[in-house]
Structures are given as C-alpha cells and as structure tokens.
VEXDREN-2710 file (C-alpha; in Angstrom, 1 decimal):
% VEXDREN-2710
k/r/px/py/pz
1/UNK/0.0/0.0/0.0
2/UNK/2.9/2.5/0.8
3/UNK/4.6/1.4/-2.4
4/UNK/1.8/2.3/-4.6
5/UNK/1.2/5.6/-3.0
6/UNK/4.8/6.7/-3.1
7/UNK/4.3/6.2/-6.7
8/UNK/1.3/7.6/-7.2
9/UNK/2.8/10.8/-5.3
10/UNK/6.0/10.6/-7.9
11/UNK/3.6/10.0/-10.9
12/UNK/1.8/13.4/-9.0
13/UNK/4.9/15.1/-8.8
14/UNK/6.3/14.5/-12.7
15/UNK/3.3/15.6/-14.0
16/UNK/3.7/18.6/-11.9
17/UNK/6.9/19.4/-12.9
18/UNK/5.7/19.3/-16.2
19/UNK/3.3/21.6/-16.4
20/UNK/4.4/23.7/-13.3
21/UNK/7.8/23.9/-11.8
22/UNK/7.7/22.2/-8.3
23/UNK/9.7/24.5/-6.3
24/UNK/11.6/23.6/-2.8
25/UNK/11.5/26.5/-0.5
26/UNK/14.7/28.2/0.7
27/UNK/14.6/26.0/4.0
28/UNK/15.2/22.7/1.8
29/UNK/18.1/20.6/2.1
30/UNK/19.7/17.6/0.2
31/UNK/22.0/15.5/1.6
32/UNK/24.0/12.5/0.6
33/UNK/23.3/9.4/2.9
34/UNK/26.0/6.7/3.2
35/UNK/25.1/3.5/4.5
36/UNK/27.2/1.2/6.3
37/UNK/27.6/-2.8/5.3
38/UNK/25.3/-5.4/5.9
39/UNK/26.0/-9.2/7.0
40/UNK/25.5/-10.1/3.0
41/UNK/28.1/-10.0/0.1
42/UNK/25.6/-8.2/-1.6
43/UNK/25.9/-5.4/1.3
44/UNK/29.1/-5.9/1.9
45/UNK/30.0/-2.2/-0.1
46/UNK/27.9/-0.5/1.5
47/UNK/25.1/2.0/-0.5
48/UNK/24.6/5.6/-1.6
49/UNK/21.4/7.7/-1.9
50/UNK/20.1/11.1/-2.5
51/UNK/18.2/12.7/0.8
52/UNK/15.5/15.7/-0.1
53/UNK/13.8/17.5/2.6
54/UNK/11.8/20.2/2.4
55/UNK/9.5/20.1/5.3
56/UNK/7.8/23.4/4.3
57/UNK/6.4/21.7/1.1
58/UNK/6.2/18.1/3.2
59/UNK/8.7/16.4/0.8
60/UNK/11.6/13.9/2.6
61/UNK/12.2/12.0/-0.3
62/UNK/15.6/9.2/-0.7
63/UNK/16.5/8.8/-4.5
64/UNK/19.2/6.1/-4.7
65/UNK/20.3/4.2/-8.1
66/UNK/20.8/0.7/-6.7
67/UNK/17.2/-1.1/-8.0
68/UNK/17.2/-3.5/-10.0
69/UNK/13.6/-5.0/-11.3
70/UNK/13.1/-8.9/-11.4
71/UNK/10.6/-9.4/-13.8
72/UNK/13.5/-8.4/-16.1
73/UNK/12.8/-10.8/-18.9
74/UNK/16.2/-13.0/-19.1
75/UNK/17.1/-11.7/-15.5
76/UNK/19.8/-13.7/-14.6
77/UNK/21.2/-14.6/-18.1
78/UNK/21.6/-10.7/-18.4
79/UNK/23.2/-10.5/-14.9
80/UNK/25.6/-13.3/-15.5
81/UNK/26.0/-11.2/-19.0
82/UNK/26.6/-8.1/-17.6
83/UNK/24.4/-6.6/-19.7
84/UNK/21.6/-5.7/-16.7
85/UNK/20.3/-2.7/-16.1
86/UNK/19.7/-0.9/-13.0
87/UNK/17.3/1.7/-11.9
88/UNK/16.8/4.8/-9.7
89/UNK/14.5/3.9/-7.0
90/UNK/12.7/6.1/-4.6
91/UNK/11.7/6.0/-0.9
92/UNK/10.3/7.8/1.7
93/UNK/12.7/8.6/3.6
94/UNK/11.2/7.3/7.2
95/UNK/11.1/3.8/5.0
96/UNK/14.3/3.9/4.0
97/UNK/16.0/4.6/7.9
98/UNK/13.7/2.0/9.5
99/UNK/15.0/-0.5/6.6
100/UNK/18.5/0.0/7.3
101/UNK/18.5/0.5/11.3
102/UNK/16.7/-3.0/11.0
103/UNK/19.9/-4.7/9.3
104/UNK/21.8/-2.7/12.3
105/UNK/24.0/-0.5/9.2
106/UNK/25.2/2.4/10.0
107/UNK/23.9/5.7/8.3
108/UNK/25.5/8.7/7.7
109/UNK/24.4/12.1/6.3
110/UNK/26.4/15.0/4.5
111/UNK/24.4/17.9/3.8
112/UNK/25.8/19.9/0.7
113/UNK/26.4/23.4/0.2
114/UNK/24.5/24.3/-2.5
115/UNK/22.0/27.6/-3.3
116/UNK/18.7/27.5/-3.8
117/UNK/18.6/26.9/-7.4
118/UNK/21.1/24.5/-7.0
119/UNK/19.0/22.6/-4.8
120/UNK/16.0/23.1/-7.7
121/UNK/19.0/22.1/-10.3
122/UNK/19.3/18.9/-8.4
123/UNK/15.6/17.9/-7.5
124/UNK/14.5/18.3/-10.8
125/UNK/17.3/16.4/-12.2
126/UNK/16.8/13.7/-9.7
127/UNK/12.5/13.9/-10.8
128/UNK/13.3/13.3/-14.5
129/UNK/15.7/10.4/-13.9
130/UNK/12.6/9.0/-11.9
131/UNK/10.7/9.4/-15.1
132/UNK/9.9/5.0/-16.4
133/UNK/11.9/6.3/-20.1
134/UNK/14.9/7.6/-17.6
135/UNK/15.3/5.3/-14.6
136/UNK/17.3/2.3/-16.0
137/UNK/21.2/2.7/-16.7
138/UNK/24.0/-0.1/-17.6
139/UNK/25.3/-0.6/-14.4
140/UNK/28.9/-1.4/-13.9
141/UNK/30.3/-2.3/-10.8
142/UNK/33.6/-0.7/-10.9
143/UNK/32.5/2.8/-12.8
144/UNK/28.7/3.4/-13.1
145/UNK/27.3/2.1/-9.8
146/UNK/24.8/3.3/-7.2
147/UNK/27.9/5.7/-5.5
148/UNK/29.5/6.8/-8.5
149/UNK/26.2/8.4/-9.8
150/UNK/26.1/10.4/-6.7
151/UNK/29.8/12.4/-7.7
152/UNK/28.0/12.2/-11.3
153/UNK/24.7/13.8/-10.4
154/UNK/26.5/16.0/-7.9
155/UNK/29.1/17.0/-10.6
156/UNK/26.2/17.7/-13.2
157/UNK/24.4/20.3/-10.7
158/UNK/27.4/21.7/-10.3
159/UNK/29.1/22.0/-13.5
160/UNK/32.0/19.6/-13.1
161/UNK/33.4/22.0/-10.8
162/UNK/34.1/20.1/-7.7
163/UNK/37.5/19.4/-6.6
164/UNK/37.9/16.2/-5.2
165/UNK/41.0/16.6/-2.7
166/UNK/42.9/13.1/-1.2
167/UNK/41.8/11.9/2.3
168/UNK/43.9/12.3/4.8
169/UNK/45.8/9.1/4.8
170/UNK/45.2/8.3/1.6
171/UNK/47.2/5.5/0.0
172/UNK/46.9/4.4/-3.8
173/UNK/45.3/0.8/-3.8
174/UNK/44.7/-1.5/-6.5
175/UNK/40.6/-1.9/-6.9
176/UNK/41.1/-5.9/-5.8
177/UNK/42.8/-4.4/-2.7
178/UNK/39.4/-1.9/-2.5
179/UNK/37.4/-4.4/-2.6
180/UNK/38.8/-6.8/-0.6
181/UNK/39.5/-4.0/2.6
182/UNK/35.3/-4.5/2.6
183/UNK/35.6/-8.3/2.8
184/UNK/37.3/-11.2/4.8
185/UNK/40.0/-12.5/3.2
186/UNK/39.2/-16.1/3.9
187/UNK/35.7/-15.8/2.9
188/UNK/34.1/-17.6/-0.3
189/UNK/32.5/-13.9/-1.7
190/UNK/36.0/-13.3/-1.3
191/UNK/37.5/-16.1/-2.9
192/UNK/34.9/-16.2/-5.3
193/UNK/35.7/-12.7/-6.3
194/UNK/39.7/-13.3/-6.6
195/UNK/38.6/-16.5/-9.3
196/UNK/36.1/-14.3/-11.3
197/UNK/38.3/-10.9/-11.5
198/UNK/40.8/-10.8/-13.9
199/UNK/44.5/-9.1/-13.5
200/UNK/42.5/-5.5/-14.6
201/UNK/41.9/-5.0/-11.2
202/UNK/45.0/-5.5/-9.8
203/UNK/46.2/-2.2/-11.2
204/UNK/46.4/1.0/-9.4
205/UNK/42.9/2.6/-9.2
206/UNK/43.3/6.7/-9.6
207/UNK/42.3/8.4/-6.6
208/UNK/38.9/9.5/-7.6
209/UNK/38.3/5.6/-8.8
210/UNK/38.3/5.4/-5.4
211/UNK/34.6/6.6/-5.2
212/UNK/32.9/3.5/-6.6
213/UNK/32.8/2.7/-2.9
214/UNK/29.5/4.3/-1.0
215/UNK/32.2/4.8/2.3
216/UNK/35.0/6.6/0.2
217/UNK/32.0/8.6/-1.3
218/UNK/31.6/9.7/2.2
219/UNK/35.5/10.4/2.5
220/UNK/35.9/12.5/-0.4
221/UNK/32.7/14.5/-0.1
222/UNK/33.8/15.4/3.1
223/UNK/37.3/17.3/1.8
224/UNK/36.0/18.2/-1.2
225/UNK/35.4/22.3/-2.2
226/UNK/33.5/24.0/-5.2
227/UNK/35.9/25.7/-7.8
228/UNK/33.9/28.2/-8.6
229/UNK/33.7/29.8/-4.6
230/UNK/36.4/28.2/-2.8
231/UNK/33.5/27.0/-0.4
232/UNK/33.3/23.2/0.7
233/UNK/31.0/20.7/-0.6
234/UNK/29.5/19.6/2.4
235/UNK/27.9/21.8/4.9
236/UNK/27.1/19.7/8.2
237/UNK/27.9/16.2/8.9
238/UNK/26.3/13.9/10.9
239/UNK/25.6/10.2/12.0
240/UNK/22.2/9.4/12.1
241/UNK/22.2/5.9/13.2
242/UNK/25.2/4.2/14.3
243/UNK/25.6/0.2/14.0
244/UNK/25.4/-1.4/17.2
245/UNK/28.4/-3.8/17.5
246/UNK/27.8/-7.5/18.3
247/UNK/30.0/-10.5/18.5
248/UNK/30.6/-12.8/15.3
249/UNK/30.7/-16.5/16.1
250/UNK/34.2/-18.0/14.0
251/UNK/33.2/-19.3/10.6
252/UNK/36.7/-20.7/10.5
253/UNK/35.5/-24.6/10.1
254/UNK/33.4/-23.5/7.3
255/UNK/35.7/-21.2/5.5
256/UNK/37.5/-21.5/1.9
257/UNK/41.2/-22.2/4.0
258/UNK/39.7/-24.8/6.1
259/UNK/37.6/-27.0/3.2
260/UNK/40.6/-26.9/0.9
261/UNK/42.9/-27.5/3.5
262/UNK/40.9/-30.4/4.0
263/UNK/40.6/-31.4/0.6
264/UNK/44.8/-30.5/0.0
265/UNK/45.6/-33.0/2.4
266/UNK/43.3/-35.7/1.5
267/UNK/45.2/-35.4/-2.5
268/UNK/48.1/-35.6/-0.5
269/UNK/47.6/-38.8/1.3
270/UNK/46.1/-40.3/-1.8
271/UNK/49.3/-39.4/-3.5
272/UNK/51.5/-41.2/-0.9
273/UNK/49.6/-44.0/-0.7
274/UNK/49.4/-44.5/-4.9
275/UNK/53.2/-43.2/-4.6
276/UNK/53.9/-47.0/-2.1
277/UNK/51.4/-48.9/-3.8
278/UNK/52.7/-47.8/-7.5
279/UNK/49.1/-47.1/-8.8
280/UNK/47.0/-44.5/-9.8
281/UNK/43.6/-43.6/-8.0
282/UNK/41.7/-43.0/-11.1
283/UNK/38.2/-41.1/-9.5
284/UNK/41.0/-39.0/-7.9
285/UNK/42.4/-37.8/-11.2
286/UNK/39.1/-37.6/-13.3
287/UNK/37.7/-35.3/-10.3
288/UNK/40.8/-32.8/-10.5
289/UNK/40.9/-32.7/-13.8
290/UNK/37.2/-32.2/-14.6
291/UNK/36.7/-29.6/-12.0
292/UNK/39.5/-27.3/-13.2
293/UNK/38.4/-27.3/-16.5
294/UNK/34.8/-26.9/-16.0
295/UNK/36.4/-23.4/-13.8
296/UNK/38.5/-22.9/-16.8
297/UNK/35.5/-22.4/-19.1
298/UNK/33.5/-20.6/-16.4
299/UNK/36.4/-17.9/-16.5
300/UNK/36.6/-18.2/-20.0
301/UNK/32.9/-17.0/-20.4
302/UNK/33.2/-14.4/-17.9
303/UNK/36.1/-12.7/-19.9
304/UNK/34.9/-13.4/-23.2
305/UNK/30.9/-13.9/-23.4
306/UNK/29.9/-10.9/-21.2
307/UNK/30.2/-7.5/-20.9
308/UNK/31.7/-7.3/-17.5
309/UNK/34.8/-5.4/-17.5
310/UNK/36.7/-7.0/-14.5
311/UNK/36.9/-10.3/-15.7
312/UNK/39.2/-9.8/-18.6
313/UNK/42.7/-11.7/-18.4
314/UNK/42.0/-13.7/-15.8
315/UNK/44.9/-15.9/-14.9
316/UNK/43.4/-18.5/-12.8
317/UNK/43.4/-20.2/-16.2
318/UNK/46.8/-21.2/-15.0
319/UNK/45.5/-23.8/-12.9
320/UNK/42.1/-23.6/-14.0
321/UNK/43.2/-25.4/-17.4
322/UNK/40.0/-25.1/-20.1
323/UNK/42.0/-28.3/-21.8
324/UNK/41.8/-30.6/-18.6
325/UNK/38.2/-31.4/-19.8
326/UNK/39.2/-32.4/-23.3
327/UNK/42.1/-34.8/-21.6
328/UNK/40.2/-37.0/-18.9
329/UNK/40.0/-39.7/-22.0
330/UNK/43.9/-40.1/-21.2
331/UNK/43.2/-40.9/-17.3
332/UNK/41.4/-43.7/-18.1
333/UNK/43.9/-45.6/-20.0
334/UNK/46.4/-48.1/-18.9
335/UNK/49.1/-46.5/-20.9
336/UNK/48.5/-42.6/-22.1
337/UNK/50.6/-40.7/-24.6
338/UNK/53.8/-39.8/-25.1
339/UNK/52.0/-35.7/-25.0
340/UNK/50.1/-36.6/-22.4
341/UNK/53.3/-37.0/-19.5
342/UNK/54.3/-33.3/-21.8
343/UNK/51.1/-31.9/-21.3
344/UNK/51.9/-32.9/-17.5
345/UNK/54.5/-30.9/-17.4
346/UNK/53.2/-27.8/-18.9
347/UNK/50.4/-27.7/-15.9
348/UNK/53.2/-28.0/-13.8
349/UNK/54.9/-25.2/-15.2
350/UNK/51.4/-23.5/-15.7
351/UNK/51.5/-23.3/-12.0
352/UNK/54.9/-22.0/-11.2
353/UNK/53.9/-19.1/-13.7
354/UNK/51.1/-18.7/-11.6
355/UNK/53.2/-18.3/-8.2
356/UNK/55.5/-15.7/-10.0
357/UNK/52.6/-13.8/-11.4
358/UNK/51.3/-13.5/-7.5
359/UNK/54.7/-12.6/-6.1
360/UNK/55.3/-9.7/-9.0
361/UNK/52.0/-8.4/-8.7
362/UNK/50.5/-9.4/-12.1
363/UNK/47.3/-10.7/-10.4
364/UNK/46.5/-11.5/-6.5
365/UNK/44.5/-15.1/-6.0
366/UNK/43.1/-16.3/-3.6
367/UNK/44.6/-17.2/-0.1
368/UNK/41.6/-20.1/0.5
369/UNK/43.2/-22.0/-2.3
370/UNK/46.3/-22.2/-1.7
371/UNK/46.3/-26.0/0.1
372/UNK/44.3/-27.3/-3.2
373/UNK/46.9/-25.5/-5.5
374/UNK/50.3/-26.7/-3.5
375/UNK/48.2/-30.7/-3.6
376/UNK/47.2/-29.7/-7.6
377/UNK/51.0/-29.5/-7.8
378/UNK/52.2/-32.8/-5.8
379/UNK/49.9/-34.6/-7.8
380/UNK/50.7/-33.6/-11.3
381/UNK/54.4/-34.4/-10.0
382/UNK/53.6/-37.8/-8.9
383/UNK/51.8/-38.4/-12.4
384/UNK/54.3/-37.1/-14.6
385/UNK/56.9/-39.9/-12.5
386/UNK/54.0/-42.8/-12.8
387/UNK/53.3/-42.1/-16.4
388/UNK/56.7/-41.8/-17.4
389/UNK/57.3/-45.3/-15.9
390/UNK/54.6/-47.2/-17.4
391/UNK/54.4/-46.0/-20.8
END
C-alpha cells in the first residue's frame, strides 16, 4: 500500500513538474546518505542515496540508483552477461532509515552546500531520472554504480566544478585491494571474487576511482570544495544511526582455507599412498581434472561472453586449465601418450607461472586456495613420474 502511494505521489509530482515547476523552498536541504555494510556480500559495499527534505512543502524523499527489477525478462542470463540494467529507486525517507536500522548498518548524512537553485537544479534532475523512459542505466560495478552516480549527479548540478581533494591518509590501492579491505579474506565472496576478477583490477585505481565505494564517497565529499567559490562541498555532517556492534561467532571450520585445507591434504595422502602402492587412484584424477576445466570455461565466459569489464585476463586459467576437460580420455587408460606426461608438465609449469605472477604483482588469487593449488602440484608431480614409468 505505501509502495503504490509513493508512486502515485512521484507520478503526481512529474506531471507537476511538467506543467508547473515544483519549487523547494529556501529551508530545503539535500543530503547524501552513506550507508554502512550489511551481513550479505551483496551489502558488503555499502550503499549511496540522494536525501531531499523540504518540510515546508512536506517532501523527505531518498532517490538512490541501486534497483534492479526482477521481472527483467532473461534476469539472470543478463546479470551473469553483464548486460543488466539498474534503476533509480525512490523512498520515503522514514522507510528507507527504519530499513536499514533493522539490518543494524550504519547511516551517515552529509548535507551539501549548494544555493537555492542548485538545490531546484538537483531535485529536478533527480524527478526526471525518476521518469519509467529515464530510470534504467547499464550498471557497472567498478564505474557506473549506485555511488558513482552520486559524484556524477552531484558533478552535473554543479558544473563539473568540484575538486575532489585526497583523504587524509590516503594510500593508492589496486581496486582488488578496495574491494577486498570490505571483505574477509578467507571468505568464499572473497575467494569467489579473486577466481572471477581478472589481472585489470590489480592495477592502481586513480584516486577518484576510489569513489565506486559508497564509504569513500563519504571520505571524499567530506574534503572536497567547489571551484567556482572556494567553499566546501559539504555543509554539516552527521551520523544518524550508528551500527550497534555484536559479537561474530568464528566461521573458520566452514571457510575456503579450512575446506581446501581439507581437501589438499586428503590429494596428498592419496598421493602417498598410490606413490607406495605404484598405482593410480583414477576417481582422484578424473575429479581434479574435470573440476579445473569446468572453472576454466567458467572464466573463460566471464572474460569473453559478457560485458563485464573485471573479468578480462584472468589468470586463474593457469590452474584452472580449459584443456583438462578435453584430456580426462587419457586418465582412463592403462598406458596414455607420449603428449600426455608433456602436457603434464606444462600444468606443472602453468602453475609455477602462476606463483611468479602472484609474487610480482600481475594478479592476487586467492589465499583459501592455496592447500588445493600446492596438492594440484604434488599430484601432477607424482603423475608425470608414474606415467613416465609405465608407458
């Protein structure tokens, strides 16, 4: 019921605007609202939103462009494609604090410095975007996202003419290490977003890259001045709600280092005990190699099938091999190939390559498979030595 008449009050206010100018009083404010990170990995960035409040004309309004609609026809082909698009949402803005205080995030508000007909500038901008032929944009995680239309809408209004100044403390970061200061390290979003990145983001991010992040939003806003009068961005500062903070029970036993510690040591025992009984556990093999291949053409697809842009060269293809698939045939044999024992070997090598290109910087991986990579290596070893002898 609130839902349909927010919108019939937007539908109220469009039609409005277009035949008559709704105009915020001098009193009005708008503010940028930063919210904190939920329990999810979905939340785990935090969020952005526009906050307008004019009590004179009774309008507290949050306009945020982090909707997406799932009655998208395709929805989750077109996700997976990168080819979704997002929308502007709006909310009252009583709504949108009881939502967010009842997923304990924290919210912060900055209210900008603007003039009246900046503030008019803004609001109108903000009601056309609202408009069903103007609410959907390609959304891109890294550069079109629900906090980098803030510094665009904000940077529309006024002209391009905010300077964005460097936090105190700032430090250039690659955007893996940006996104990974929001996430635990030995997490599966975590390690699920080290084997679907590519080496792109393990570059340097420029300092206002920074702002694809709803908290350095915050940071940036809050230093940042308007050419054109010297005068700061952001007016008044405050928190509105602050997270209360709880104890986490340890997720240790159920985390990426733990399973594929598990499963490293388990290859490892199988290894020694084929290694004394001069035999080959076949299941084991045919299970390695079909998983990394099937992850090799998962990657592949990411970087070459969709139009995300952080999944291009990807070198978990080193030990996520695309051609382990095609060679399983050659497990199953008594006696394989003279190319097969070579093809051995170029994994193995495949893998070294992958340790230099983490210790020079080409690309991070992640830390919750390192057991399962140092076994994937012992056992291409022991193959290549019981191949050899039984050809």
């Amino acid at each position: 019921m609130q839902r349909a008449l927010l919108l019939l009050f937007l539908f109220l206010f469009v039609e409005t605007t277009n035949a008559q100018q709704t105009v915020l009083s001098e009193d009005s404010e708008i503010s940028v609202l930063t919210i904190g990170p939920g329990t999810s990995l979905n939340d785990s960035f935090g969020h952005s939103g526009f906050r307008v409040k004019d009590h004179i004309k009774g309008i507290d309004l949050v306009f945020n462009y982090g909707v997406y609609d799932f009655e998208t026809p395709n929805f989750y082909t077109k996700f997976a494609q990168g080819k979704l698009n997002y929308l502007i949402g709006v909310n009252y803005y009583e709504d949108f604090f009881e939502a967010y205080i009842s997923q304990n995030r924290t919210i912060k508000e900055q209210v900008l410095n603007l003039s009246v007909s900046e503030k008019q500038k803004l609001f109108d901008y903000l009601l056309n975007n609202i408009k069903p032929e103007n609410r959907a944009y390609l959304y891109d995680f890294f550069y079109d996202n629900c906090a980098t239309k803030i510094k665009d809408v904000a940077n529309v209004v006024l002209n391009s003419s905010i300077v964005f100044n460097e936090p105190k403390d700032f430090k250039q970061e690659t955007f893996r290490t940006l996104i990974q200061n929001n996430l635990n390290k030995n997490s599966w979003g975590s390690l699920g977003i080290d084997v679907a990145l590519g080496s792109v983001i393990d570059k340097k991010a420029p300092a206002e890259a920074f702002m694809f992040l709803p908290e350095n939003i915050y940071d940036f806003f809050e230093i940042a001045t308007i050419k054109k009068n010297g005068k700061p961005l952001v007016k008044e500062s405050k928190v509105l709600f602050k997270k209360v903070e709880a104890p986490t029970p340890s997720q240790f036993f159920m985390s990426p280092l733990f399973v594929f510690g598990i499963i490293g040591l388990l290859i490892v025992f199988i290894t020694y005990k084929d290694f004394k009984n001069q035999k080959q556990t076949i299941w084991l093999d045919v299970t390695l190699f079909s998983i990394t291949g099937l992850v090799g053409i998962l990657i592949l697809l990411l970087w070459f099938a969709t139009d995300h842009t952080g999944t291009h060269q990807n070198y978990n293809l080193l030990w996520a091999n695309v051609l382990n698939i095609f060679v399983i045939g050659q497990l199953l044999n008594k006696r394989v190939s003279t190319w097969f024992v070579k093809y051995l070997k170029l994994l193995v090598i495949l893998l070294c390559l992958l340790t230099l290109h983490w210790i020079i910087g080409v690309q991070v991986f992640a830390i919750g498979l390192i057991p399962f990579l140092i076994a994937l290596f012992i056992r291409y070893i022991y193959l290549i030595k019981f191949f050899s002898k039984t050809r």
